[in-house]
N, C-alpha and C positions, 0 to 999 in steps of 0.2 A: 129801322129794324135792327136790333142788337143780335151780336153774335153770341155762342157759348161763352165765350170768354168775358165779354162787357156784362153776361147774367153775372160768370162766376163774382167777377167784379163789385157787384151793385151787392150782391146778397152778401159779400164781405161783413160789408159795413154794418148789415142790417142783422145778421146770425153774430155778430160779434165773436169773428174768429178768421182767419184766413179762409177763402174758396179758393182750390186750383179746377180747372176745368181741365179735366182728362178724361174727357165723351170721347173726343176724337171727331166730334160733329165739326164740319165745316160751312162756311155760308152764312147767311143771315136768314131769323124767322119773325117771322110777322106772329104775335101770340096778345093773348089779354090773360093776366093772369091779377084773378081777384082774393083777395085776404085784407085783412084788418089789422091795425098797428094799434093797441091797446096800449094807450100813455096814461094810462091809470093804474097807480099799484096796487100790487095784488096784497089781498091781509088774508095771511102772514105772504112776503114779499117771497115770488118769485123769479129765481136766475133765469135774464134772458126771455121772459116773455113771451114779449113782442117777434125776436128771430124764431120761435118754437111756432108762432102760427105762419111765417111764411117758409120753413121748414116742412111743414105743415103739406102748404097748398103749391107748391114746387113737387110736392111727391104726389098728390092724390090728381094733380089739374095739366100738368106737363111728364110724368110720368120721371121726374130728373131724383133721384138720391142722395142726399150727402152719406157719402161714410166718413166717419172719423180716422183718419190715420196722419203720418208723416210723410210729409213730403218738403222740398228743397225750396223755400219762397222767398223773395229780398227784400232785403233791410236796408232802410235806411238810417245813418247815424247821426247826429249832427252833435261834433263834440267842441263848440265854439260858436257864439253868434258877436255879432259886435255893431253896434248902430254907424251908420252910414254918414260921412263926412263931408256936409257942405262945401261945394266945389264955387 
């Protein structure tokens, strides 16, 4: 059972954009939440899709909102990589 947080998390990926989770819910919920991931493009192509129909059904099926604003989230940089040296 995922927390707010592990949802904000997951639907990151899928809205393609940062989610912080500022419900202030605590705990874990047991939920089924159903939507469709459309990997067929749209003619003429549509931005984002796929995250607009679990945007979607997060609002109409667990009553949760995204708003769009600014907030504080971490970055990671990685300004160097270098292949690893046989020991």
């Amino acid at each position: 059972m995922p927390s707010a947080g592990i949802v904000a998390a997951a639907v990151s990926g899928r809205a393609a954009r940062p989610v912080v989770d500022q419900t202030g819910l605590t705990g874990e919920y047991d939920f089924t939440l159903h939507w469709s991931w459309d990997p067929q493009p749209a003619s003429p192509p549509e931005p984002n899709r796929g995250g607009q129909a679990l945007i979607k059904a997060l609002r109409e099926q667990l009553g949760l909102e995204l708003q769009p604003q600014k907030a504080p989230v971490n970055v990671y940089v990685i300004d160097r990589a270098e292949r690893p040296t046989g020991n």
